[in-house]
N, C-alpha and C positions, 0 to 999 in steps of 0.2 A: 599681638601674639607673644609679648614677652612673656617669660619666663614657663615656655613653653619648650620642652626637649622630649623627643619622642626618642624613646630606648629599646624596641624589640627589632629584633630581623623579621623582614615581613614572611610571613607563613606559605605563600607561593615559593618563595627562593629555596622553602628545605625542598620541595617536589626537585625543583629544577638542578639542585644540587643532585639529585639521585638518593633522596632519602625518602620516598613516597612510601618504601616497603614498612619503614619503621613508625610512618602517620597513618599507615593501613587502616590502622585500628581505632583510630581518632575517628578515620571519614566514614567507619561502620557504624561507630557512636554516635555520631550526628545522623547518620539517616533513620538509626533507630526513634530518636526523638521528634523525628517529622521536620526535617530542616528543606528548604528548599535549593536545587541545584539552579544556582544563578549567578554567583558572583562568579567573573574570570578574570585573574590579574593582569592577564596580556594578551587577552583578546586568540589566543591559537590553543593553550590547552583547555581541558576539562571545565568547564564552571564550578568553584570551589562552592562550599556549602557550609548556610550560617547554621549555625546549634541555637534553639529557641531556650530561653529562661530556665533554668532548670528552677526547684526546690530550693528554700533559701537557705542557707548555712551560714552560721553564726560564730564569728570568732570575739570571744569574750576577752577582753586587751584587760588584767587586772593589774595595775599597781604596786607591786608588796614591797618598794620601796621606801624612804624616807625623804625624799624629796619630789617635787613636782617632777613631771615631766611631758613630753607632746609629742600628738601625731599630727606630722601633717600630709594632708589631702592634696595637692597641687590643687588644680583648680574647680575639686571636689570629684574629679571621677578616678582619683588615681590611688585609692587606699594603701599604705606604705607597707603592703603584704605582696609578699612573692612566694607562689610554688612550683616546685621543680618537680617534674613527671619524666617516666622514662624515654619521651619523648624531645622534651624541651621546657626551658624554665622562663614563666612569665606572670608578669603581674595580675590582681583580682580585680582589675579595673581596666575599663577601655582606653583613658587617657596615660597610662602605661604603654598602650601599643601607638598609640595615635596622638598625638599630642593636640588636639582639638577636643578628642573624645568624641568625638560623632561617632556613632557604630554603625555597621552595615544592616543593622535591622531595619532602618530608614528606606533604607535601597530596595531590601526585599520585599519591602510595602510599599514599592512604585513611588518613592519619592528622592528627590533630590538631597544630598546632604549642602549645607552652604560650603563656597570656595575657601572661608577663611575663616579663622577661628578670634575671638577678641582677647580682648588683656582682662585679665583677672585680677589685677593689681596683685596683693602679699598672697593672695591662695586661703586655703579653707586649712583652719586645724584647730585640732582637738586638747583641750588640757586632761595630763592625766594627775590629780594631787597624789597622795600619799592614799592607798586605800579605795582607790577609786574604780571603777570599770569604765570603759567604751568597749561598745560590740558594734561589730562592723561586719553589716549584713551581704553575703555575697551569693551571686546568684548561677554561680557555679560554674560558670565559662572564665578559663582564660582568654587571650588577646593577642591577635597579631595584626598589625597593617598591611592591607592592600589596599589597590586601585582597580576599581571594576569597570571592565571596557561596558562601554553602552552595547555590545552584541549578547550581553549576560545581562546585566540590567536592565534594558528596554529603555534608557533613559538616553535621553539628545547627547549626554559628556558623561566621561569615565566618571568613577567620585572615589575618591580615596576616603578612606574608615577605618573602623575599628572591626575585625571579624574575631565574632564568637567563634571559639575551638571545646571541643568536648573535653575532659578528665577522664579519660579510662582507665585510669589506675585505680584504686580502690583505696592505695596510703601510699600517699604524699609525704614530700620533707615541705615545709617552709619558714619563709625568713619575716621577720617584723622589720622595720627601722625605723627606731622612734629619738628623739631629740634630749637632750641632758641640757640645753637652753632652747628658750622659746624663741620661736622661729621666727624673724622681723621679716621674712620676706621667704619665698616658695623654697629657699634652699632651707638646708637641715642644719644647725651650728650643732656643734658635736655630736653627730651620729652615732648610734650605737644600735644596734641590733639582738635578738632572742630569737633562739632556733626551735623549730617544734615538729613535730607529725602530725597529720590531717587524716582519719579514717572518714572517711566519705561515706560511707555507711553509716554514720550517725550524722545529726542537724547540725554540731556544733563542736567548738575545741576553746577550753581555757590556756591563754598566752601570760604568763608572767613574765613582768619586768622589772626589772631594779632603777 
């Protein structure tokens, strides 16, 4: 499991804080989509509910630099794209919320997620040269970690995951983080970042970088 760091607050804890009023409209968005009510992180409230695949959205990563530069993926589910909604801010990949990456859609299809997650050795990424594009297809759910009791899963043991969250906002702010050296290993040598807006009513957003 090196170089594995799971970064989101898991998404039961905002309910339990007293912020359900302001996910109100998340857990409307998910039932609209046909999500099913089953996962519970602690076994006594509600069964939280996974958001199924939406439509895919395409963020065009171009270049307009003059030097190389890199994305990298951790251990390829953790895209180095963040959007912040007025709910909460989290990454386009499930190894963002979970650091295995296993998502709860496993769970909701009656199966087990495994206990542990392996080593990826240096992780997955992407060169960008001078002039270049990478699009990095996302499928429209952010990420939070829970643990689903077996009384919500119907499974023998809890399974901690990656749960799908709807986007109900409609325009998004978000962040890139991409590399100014190429990455020997999951972490980012000089990090640098490009901020953008995300209209979700449309397929795609062009990201420039220097």
């Amino acid at each position: 499991m090196a170089g594995r760091t799971p970064i989101s607050l898991p998404y039961f804890l905002l309910f339990r804080a007293g912020i359900g009023e302001a996910l109100a409209t998340i857990v409307t968005a998910a039932a609209s989509c046909g999500g099913s009510l089953k996962a519970n992180p602690d076994g006594a409230s509600p069964c939280v509910q996974q958001v199924p695949a939406g439509a895919d959205f395409t963020f065009h990563v171009h270049n307009d630099g003059t030097e190389t530069r890199y994305m990298s993926f951790g251990c390829g589910g953790n895209p180095p794209i963040t959007l912040e909604t007025p709910q909460f801010k989290s990454g386009i990949g499930p190894e963002s919320a979970y650091s295995c990456g296993y998502t709860c859609d496993t769970v909701f299809a009656g199966r087990s997620v495994p206990s542990g997650c392996s080593d990826c050795g240096p992780g997955v990424s992407r060169d960008l040269p001078p002039g270049a594009t990478v699009d990095v297809v996302w499928d429209r759910r952010l990420w939070q970690q829970v643990t689903i009791s077996a009384a919500c899963s119907g499974l023998p043991q809890p399974s901690t995951c990656a749960l799908g969250v709807a986007v109900a906002a409609t325009t998004v702010n978000g962040t890139l983080t991409y590399c100014g050296l190429a990455p020997p290993t999951l972490a980012c040598l000089d990090p640098r970042t490009a901020s953008f807006v995300v209209d979700l009513s449309l397929d795609a957003v062009d990201v420039s970088i220097q």
